[in-house]
N, C-alpha and C positions, 0 to 999 in steps of 0.2 A: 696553432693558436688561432689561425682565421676561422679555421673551420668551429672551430669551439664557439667563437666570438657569432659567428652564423648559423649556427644549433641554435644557440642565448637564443638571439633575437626572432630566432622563426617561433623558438617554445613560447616566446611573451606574444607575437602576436599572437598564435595559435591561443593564447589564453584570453588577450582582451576579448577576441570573434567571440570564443565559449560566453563567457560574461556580458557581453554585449547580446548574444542570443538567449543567456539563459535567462535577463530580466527581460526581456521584448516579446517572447514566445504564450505568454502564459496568460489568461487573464479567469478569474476568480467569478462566475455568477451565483452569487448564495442561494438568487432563487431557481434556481436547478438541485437543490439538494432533497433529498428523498424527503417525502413528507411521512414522518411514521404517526401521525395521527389516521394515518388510512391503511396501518394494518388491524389485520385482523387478531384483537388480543386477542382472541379463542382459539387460535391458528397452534396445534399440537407443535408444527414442524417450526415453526418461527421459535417456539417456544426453546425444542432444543437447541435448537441453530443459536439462538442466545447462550442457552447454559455455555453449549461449545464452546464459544467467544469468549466469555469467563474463564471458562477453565484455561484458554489458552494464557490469557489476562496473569491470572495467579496461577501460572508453571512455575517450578521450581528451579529450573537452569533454563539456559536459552538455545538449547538443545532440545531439549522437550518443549517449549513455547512454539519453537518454526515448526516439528512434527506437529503440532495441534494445531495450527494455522493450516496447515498441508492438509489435514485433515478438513479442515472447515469449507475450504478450499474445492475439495475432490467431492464431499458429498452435496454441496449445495449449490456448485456452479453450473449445473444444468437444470436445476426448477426454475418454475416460470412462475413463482410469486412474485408480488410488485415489492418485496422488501429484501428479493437475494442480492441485485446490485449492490445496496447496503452493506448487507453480511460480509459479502464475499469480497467486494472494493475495500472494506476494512481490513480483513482476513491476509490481502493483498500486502497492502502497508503496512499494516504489521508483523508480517511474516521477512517481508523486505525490511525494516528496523531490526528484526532480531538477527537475519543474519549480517547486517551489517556492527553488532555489537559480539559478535564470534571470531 
């Protein structure tokens, strides 16, 4: 029973430290965010790299949403357009949501 009673108490602090690092770690600069007034609408490849992004959007299961993210993912993570961070950082978080709803 002691031992139980000193699991309890290591598992809560271990959890205050988490919560205490997970709100202290992180801070939010909006203006670092991608400026998409400086793509190129004419840009073919932004172009589908959006459709892509939709289609992953309106999938049908979320089986098929994380494969199109994986997809979005694999083809566009090595171009060096100023708007793949964008894509592909979305791509990311969205693909990490979907599998955490499976």
């Amino acid at each position: 029973r002691l031992k139980a009673l000193q699991m309890l108490g290591l598992q809560l602090a271990m959890a205050s430290n988490l919560r205490a690092l997970a709100s202290s770690t992180y801070e939010i600069h909006p203006e670092d965010a991608p400026d998409q007034l400086k793509y190129d609408a004419k840009d073919q490849e932004l172009y589908e790299a959006s459709q892509a992004l939709q289609e992953a959007l309106n999938a049908p299961d979320v089986q098929t949403e994380e494969r199109l993210w994986t997809k979005v993912i694999n083809t566009y993570s090595s171009s060096n357009k100023n708007w793949t961070t964008d894509i592909v950082g979305r791509a990311y978080g969205n693909r990490g949501n979907s599998r955490s709803r499976q």
